[in-house]
PDB file of the backbone (N, CA, C, O) and the ligand in Angstrom, with CONECT records:
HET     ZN  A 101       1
ATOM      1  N   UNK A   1       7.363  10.966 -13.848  1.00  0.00           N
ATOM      2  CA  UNK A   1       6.517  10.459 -12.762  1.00  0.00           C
ATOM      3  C   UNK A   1       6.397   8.934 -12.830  1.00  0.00           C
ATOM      4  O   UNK A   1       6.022   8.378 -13.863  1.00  0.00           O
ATOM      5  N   UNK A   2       6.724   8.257 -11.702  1.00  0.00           N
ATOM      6  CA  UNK A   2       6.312   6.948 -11.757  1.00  0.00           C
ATOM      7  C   UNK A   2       5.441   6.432 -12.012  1.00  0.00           C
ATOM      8  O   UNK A   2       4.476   7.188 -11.897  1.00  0.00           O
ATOM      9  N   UNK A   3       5.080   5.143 -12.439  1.00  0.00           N
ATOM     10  CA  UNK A   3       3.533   4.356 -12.507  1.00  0.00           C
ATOM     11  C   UNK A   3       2.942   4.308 -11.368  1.00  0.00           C
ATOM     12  O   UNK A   3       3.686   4.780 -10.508  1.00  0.00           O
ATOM     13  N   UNK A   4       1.514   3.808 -10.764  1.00  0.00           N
ATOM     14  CA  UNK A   4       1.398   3.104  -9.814  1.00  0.00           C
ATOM     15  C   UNK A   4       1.902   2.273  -9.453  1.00  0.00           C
ATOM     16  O   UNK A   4       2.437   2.088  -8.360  1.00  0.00           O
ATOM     17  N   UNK A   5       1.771   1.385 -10.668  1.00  0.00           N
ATOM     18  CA  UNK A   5       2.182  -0.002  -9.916  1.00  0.00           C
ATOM     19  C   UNK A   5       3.848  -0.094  -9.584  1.00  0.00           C
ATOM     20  O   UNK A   5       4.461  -1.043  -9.093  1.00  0.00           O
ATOM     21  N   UNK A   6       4.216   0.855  -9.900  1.00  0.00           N
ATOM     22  CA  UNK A   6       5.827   0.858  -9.588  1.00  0.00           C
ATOM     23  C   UNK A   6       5.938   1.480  -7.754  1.00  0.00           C
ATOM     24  O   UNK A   6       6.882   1.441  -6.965  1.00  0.00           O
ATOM     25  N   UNK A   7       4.556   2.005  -7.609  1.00  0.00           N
ATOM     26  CA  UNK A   7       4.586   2.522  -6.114  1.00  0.00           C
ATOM     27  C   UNK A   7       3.983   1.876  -5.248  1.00  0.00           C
ATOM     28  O   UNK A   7       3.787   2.450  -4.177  1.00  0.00           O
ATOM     29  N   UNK A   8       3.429   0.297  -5.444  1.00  0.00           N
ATOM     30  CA  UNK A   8       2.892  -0.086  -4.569  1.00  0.00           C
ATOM     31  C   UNK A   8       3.525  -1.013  -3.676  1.00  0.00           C
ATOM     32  O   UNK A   8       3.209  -1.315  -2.525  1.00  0.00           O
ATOM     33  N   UNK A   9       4.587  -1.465  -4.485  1.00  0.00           N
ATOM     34  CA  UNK A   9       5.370  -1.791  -3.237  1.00  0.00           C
ATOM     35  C   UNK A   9       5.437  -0.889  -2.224  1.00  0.00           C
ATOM     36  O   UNK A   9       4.912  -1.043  -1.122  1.00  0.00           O
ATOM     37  N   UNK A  10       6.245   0.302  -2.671  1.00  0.00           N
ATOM     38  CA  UNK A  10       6.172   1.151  -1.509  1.00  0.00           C
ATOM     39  C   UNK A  10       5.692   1.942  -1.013  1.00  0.00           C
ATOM     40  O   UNK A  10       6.210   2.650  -0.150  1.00  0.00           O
ATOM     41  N   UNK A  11       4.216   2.049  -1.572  1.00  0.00           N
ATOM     42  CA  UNK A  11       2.875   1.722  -0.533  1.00  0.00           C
ATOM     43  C   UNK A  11       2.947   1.344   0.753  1.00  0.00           C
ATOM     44  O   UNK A  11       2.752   1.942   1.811  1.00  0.00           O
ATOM     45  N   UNK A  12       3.342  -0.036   0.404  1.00  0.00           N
ATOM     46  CA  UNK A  12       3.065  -1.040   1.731  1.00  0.00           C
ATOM     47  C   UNK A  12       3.774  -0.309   2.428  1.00  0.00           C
ATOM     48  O   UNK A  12       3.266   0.448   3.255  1.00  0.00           O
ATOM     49  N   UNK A  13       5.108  -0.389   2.231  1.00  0.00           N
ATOM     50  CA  UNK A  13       5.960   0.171   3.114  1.00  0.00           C
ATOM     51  C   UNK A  13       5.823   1.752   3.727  1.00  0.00           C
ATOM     52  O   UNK A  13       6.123   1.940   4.906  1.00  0.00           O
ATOM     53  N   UNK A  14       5.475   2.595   3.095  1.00  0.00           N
ATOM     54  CA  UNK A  14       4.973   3.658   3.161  1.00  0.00           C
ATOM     55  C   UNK A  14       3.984   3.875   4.519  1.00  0.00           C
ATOM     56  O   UNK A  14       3.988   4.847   5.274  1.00  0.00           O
ATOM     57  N   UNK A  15       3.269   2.856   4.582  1.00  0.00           N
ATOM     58  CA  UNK A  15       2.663   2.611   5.600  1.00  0.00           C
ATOM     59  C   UNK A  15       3.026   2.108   7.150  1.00  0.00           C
ATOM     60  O   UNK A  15       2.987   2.609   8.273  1.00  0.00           O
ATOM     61  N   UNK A  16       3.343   1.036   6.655  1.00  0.00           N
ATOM     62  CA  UNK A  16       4.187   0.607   7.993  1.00  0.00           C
ATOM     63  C   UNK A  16       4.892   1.502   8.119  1.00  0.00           C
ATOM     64  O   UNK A  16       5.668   0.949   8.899  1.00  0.00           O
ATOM     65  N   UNK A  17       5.280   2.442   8.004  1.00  0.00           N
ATOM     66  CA  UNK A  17       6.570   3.661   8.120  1.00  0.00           C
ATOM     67  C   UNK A  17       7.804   3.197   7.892  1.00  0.00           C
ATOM     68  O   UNK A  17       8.717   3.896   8.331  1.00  0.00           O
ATOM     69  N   UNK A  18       8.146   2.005   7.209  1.00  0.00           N
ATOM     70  CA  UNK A  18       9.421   1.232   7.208  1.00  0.00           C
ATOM     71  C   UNK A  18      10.312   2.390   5.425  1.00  0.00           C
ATOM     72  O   UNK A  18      11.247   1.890   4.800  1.00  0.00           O
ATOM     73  N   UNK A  19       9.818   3.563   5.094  1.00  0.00           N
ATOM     74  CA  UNK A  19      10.293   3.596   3.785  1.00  0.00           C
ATOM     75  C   UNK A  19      11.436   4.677   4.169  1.00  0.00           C
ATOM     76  O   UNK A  19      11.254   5.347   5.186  1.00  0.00           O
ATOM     77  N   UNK A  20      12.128   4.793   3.714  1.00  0.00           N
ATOM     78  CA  UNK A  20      13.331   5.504   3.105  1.00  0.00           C
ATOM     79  C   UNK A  20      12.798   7.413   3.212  1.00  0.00           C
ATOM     80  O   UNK A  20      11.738   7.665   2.639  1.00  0.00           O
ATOM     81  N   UNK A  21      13.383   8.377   3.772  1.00  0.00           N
ATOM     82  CA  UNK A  21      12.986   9.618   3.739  1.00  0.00           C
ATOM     83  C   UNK A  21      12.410  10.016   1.970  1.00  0.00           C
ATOM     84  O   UNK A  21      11.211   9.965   1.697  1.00  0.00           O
ATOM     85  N   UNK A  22      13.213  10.303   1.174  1.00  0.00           N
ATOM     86  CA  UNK A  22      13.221  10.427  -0.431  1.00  0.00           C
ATOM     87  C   UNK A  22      12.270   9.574  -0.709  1.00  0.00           C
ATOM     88  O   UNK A  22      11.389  10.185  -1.314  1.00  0.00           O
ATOM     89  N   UNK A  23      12.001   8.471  -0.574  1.00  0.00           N
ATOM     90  CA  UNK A  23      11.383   7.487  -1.032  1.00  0.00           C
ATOM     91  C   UNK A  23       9.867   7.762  -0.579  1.00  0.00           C
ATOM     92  O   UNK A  23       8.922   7.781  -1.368  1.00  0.00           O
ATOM     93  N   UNK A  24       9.793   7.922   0.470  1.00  0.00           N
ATOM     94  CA  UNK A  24       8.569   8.755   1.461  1.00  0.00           C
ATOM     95  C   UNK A  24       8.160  10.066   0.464  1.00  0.00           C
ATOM     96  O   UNK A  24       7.070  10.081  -0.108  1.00  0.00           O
ATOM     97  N   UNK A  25       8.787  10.763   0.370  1.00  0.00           N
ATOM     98  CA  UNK A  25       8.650  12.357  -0.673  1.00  0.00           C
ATOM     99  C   UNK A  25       8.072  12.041  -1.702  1.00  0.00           C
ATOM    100  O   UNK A  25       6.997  12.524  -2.057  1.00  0.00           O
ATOM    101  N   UNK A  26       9.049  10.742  -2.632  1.00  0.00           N
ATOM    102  CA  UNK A  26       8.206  10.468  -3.545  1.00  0.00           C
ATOM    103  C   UNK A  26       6.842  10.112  -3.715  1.00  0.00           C
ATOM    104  O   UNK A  26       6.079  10.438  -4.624  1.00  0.00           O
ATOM    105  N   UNK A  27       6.599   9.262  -2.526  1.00  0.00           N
ATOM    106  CA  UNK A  27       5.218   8.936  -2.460  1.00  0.00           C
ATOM    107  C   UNK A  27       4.138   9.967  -2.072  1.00  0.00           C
ATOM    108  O   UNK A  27       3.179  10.147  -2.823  1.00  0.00           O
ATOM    109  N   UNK A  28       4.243  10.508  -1.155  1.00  0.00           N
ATOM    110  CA  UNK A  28       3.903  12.317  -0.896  1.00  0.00           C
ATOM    111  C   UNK A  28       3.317  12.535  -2.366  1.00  0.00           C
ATOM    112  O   UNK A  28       2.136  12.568  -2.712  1.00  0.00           O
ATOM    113  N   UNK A  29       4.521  12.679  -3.163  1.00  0.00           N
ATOM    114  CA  UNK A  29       3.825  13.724  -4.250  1.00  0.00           C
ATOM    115  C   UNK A  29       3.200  12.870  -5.345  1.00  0.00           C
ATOM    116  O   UNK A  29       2.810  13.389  -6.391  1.00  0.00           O
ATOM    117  N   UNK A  30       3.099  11.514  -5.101  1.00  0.00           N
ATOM    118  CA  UNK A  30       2.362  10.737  -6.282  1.00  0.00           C
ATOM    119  C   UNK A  30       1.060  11.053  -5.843  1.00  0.00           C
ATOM    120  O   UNK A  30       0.156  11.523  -6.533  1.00  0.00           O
ATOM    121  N   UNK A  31       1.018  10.669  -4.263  1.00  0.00           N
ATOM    122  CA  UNK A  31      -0.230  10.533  -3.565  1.00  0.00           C
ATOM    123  C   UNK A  31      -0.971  11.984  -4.105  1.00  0.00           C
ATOM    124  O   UNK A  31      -2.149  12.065  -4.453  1.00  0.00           O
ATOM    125  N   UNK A  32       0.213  13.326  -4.081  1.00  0.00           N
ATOM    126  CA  UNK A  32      -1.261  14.143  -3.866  1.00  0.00           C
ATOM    127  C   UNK A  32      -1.710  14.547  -5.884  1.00  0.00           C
ATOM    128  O   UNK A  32      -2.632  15.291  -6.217  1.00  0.00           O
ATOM    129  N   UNK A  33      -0.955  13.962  -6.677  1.00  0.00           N
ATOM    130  CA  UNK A  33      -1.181  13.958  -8.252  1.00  0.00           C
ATOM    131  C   UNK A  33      -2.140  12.408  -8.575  1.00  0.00           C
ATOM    132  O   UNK A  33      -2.746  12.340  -9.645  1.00  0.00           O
ATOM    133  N   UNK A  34      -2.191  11.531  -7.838  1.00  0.00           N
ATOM    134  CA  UNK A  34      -2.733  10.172  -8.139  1.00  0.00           C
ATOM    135  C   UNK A  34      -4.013   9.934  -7.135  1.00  0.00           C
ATOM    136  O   UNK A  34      -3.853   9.505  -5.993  1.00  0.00           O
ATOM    137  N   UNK A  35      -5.216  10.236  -7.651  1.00  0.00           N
ATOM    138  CA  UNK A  35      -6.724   9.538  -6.827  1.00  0.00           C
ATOM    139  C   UNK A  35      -6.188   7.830  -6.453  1.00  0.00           C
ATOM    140  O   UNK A  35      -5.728   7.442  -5.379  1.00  0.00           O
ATOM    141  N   UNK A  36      -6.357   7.239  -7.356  1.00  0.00           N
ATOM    142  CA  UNK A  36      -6.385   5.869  -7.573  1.00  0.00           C
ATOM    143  C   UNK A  36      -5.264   5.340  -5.944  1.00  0.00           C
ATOM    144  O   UNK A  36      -5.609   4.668  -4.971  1.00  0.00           O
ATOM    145  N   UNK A  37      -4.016   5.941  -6.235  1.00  0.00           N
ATOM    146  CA  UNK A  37      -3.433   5.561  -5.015  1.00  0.00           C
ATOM    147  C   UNK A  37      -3.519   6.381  -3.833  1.00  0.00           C
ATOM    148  O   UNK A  37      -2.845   6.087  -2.845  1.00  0.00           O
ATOM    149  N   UNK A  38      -4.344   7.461  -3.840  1.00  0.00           N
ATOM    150  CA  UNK A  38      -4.772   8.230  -2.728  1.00  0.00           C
ATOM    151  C   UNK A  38      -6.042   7.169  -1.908  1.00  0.00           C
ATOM    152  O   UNK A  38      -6.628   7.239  -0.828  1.00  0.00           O
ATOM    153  N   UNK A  39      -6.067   6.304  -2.952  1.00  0.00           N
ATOM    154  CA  UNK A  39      -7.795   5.798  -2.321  1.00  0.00           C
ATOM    155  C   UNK A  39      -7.288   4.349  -1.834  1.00  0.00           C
ATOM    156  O   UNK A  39      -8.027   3.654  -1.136  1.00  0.00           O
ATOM    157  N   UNK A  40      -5.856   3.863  -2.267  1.00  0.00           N
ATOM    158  CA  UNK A  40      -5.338   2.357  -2.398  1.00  0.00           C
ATOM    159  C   UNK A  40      -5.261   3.032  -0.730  1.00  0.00           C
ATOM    160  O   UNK A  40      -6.027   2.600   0.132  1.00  0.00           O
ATOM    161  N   UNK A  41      -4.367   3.995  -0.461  1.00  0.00           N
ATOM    162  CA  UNK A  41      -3.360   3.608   0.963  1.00  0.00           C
ATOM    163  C   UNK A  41      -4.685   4.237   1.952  1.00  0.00           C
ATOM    164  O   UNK A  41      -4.414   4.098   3.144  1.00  0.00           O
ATOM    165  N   UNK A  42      -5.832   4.788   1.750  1.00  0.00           N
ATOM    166  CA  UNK A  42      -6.720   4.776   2.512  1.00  0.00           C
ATOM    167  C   UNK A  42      -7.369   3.485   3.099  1.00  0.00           C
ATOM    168  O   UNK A  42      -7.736   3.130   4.219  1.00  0.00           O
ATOM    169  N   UNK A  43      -7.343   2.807   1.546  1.00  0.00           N
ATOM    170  CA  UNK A  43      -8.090   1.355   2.106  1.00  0.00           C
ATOM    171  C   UNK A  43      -6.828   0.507   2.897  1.00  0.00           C
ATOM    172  O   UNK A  43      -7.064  -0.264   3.827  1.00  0.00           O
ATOM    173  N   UNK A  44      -5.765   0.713   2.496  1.00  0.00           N
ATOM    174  CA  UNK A  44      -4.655  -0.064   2.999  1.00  0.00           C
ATOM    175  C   UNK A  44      -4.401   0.430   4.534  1.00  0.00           C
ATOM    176  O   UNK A  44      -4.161  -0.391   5.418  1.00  0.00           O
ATOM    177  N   UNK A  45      -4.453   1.452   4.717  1.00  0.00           N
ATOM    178  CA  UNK A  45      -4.274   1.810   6.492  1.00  0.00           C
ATOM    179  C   UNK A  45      -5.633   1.706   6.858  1.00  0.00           C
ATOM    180  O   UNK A  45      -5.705   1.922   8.068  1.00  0.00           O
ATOM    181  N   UNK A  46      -6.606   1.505   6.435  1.00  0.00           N
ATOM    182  CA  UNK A  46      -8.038   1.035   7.393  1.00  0.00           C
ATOM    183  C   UNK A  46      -7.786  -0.693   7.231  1.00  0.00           C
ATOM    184  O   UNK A  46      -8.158  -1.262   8.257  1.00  0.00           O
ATOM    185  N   UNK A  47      -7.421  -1.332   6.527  1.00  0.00           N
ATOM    186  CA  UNK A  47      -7.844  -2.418   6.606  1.00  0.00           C
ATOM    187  C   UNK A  47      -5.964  -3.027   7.659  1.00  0.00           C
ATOM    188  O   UNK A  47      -5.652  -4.132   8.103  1.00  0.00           O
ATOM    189  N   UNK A  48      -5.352  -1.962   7.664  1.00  0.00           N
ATOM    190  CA  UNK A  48      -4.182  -2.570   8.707  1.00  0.00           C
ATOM    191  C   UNK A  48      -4.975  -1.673   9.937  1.00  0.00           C
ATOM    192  O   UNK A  48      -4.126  -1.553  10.820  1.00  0.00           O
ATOM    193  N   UNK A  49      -5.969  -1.138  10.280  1.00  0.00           N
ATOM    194  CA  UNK A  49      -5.906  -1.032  11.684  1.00  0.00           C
ATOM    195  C   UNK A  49      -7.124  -1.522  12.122  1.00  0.00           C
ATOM    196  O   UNK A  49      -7.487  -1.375  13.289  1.00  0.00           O
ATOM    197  N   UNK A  50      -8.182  -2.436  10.782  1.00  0.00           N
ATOM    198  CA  UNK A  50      -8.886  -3.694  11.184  1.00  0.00           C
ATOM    199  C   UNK A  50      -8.576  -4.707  11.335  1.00  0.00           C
ATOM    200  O   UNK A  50      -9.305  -5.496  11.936  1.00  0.00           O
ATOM    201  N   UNK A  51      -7.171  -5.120  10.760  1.00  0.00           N
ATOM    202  CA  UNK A  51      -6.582  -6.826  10.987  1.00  0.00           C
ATOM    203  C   UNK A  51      -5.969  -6.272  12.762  1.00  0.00           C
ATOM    204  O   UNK A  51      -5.627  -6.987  13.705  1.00  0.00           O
ATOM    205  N   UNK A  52      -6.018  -5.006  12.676  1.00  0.00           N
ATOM    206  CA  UNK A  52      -5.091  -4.900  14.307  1.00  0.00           C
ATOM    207  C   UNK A  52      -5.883  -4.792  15.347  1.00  0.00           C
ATOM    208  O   UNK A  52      -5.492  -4.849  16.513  1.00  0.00           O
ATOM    209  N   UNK A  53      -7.263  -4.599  14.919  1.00  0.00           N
ATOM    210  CA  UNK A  53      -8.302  -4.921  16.047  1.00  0.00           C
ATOM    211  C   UNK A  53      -9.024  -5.458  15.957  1.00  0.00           C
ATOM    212  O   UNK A  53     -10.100  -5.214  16.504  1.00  0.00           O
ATOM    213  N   UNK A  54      -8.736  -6.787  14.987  1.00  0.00           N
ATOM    214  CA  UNK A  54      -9.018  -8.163  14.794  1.00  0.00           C
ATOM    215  C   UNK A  54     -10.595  -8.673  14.071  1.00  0.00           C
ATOM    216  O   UNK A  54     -11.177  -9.741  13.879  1.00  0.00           O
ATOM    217  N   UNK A  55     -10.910  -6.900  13.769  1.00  0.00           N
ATOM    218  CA  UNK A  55     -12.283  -6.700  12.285  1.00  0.00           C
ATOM    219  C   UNK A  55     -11.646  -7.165  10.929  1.00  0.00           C
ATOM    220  O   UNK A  55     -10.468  -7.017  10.606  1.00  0.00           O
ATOM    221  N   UNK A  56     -12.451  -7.640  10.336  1.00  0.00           N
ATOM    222  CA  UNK A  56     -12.677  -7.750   9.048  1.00  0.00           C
ATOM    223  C   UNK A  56     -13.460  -6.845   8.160  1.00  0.00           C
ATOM    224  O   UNK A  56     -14.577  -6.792   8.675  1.00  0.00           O
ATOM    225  N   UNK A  57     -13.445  -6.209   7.236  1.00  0.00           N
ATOM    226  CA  UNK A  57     -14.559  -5.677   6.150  1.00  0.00           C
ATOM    227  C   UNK A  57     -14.446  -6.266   4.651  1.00  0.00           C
ATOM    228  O   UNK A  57     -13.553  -6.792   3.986  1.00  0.00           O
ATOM    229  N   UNK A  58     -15.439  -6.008   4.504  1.00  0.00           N
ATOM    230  CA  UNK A  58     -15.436  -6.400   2.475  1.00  0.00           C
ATOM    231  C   UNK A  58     -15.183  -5.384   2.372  1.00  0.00           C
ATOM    232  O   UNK A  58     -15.482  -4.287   2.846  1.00  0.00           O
ATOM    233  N   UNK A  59     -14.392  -5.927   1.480  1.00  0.00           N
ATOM    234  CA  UNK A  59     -13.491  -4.608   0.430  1.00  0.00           C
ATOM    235  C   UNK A  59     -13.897  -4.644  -0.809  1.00  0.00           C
ATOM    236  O   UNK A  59     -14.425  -5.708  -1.132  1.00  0.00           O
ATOM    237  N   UNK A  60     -13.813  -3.669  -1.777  1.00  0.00           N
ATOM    238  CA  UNK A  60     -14.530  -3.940  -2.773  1.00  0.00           C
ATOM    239  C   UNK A  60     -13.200  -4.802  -3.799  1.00  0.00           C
ATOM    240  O   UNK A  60     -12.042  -4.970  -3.418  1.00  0.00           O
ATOM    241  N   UNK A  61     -13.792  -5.259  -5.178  1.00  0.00           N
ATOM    242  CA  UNK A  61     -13.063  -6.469  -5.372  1.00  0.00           C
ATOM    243  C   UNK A  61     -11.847  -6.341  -5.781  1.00  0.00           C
ATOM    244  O   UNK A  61     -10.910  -7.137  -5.717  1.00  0.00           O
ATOM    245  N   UNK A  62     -11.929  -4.997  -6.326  1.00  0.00           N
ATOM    246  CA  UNK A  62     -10.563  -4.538  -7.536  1.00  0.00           C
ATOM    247  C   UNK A  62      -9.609  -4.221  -6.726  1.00  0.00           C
ATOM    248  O   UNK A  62      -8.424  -4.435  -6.981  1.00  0.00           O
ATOM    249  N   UNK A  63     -10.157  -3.517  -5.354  1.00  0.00           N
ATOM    250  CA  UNK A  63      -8.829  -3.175  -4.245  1.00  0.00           C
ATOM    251  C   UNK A  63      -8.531  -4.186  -3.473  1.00  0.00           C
ATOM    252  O   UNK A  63      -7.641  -3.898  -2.673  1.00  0.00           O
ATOM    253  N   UNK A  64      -8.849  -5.056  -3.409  1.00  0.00           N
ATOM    254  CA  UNK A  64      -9.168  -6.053  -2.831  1.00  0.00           C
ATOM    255  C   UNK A  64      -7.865  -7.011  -3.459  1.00  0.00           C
ATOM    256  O   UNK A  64      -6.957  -7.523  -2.805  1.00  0.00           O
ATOM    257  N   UNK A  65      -8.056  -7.063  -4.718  1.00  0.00           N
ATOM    258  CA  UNK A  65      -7.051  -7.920  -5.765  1.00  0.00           C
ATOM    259  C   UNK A  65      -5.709  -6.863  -6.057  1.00  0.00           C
ATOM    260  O   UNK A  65      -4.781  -7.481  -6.578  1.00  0.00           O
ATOM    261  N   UNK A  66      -5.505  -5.834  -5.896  1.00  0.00           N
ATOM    262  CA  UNK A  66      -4.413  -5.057  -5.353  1.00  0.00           C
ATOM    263  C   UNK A  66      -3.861  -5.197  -4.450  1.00  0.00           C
ATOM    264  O   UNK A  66      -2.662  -5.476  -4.424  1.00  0.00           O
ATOM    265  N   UNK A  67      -4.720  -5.015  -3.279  1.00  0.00           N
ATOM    266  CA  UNK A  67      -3.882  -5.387  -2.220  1.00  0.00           C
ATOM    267  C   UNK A  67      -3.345  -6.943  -2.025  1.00  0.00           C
ATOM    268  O   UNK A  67      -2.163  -7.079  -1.709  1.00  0.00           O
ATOM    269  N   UNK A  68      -3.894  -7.729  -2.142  1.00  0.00           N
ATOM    270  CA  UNK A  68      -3.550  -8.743  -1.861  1.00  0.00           C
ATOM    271  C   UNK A  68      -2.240  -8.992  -3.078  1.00  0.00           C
ATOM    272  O   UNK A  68      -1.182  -9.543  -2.775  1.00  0.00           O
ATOM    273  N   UNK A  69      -2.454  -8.635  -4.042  1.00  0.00           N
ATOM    274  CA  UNK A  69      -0.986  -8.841  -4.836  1.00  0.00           C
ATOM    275  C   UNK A  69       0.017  -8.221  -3.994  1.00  0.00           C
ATOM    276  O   UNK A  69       0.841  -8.930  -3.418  1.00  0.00           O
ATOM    277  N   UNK A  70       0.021  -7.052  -3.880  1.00  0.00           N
ATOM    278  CA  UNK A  70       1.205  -5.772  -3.224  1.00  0.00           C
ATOM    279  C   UNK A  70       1.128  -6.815  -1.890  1.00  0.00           C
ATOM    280  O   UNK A  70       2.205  -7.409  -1.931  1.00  0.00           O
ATOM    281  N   UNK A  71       0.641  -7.133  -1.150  1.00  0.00           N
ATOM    282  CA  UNK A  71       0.868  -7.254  -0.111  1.00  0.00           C
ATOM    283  C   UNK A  71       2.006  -9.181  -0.436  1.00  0.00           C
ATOM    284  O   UNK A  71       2.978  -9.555   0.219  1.00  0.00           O
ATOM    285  N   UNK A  72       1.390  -9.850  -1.516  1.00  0.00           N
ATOM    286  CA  UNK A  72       2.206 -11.358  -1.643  1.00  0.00           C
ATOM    287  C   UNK A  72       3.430 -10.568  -2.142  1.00  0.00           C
ATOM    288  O   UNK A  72       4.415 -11.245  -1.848  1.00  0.00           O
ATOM    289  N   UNK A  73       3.776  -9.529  -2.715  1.00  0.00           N
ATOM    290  CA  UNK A  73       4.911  -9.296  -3.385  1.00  0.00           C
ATOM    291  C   UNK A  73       5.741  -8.396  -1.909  1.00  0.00           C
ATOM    292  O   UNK A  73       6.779  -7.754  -2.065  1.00  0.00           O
ATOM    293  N   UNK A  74       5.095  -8.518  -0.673  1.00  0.00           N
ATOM    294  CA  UNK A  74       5.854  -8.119  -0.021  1.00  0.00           C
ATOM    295  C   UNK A  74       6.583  -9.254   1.243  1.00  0.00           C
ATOM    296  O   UNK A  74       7.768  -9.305   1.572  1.00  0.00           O
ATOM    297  N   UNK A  75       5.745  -9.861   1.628  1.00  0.00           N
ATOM    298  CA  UNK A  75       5.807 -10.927   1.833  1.00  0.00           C
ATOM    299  C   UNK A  75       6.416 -11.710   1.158  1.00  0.00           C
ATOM    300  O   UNK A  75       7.279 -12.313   1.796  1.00  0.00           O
ATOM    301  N   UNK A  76       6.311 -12.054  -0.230  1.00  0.00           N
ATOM    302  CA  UNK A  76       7.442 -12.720  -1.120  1.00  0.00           C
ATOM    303  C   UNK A  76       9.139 -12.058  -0.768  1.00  0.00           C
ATOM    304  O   UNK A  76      10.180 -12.709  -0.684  1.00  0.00           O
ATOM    305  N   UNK A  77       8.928 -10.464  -0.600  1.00  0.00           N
ATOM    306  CA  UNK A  77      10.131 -10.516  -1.086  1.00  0.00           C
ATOM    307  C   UNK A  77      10.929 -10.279   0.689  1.00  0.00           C
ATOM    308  O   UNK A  77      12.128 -10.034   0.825  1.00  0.00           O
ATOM    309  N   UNK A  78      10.089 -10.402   1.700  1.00  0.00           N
ATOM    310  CA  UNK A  78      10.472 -10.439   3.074  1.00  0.00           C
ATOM    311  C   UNK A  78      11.398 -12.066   3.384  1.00  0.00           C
ATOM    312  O   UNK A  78      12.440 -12.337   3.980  1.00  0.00           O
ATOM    313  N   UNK A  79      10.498 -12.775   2.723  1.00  0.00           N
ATOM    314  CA  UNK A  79      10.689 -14.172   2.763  1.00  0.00           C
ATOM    315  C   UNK A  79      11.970 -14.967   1.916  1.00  0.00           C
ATOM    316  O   UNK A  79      12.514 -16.035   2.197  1.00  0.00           O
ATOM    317  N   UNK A  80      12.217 -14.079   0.836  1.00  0.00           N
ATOM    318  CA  UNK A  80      13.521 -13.949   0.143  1.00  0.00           C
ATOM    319  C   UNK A  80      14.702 -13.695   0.534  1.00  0.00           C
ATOM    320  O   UNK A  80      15.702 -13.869  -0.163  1.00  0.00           O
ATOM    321  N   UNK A  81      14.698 -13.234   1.753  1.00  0.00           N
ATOM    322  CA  UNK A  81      15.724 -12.441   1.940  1.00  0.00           C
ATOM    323  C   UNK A  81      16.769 -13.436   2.921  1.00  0.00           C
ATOM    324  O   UNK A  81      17.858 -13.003   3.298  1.00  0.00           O
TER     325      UNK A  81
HETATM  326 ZN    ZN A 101      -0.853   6.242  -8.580  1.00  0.00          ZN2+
END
């Protein structure tokens, strides 16, 4: 089984629907063995369909400093390319 943090890249992606079928599965079955990232991509698809209707919320701090890493390491690596 993977780490988290080996799935949060594709998290992000996971979300946007941009991931790979298999890659999707995998996440499926982390999600339904892993709280921690069951609770990341909850906060991660509420807080993408508050930047999309232009709300803000406090997030609490620890997800907060997750996301914003996962999200520079996606952006980093968009910007790489
Ligand atoms: Zn996890």
């Amino acid at each position: 089984m993977k780490k988290c943090n080996q799935n949060i890249q594709n998290i992000c992606d996971y979300i946007d629907g941009e991931l790979d079928g298999s890659l999707c599965e995998e996440i499926d079955k982390h999600l339904k063995e892993c709280r921690n990232c069951r609770i990341m991509v909850d906060t991660l698809r509420q807080t993408v369909v508050l930047c999309r209707e232009g709300r803000q919320e406090h997030l609490p701090a620890e997800i907060e400093n997750k996301l914003n890493d996962a999200l520079r390491r996606k952006w980093e690596k968009k910007f790489k390319k």
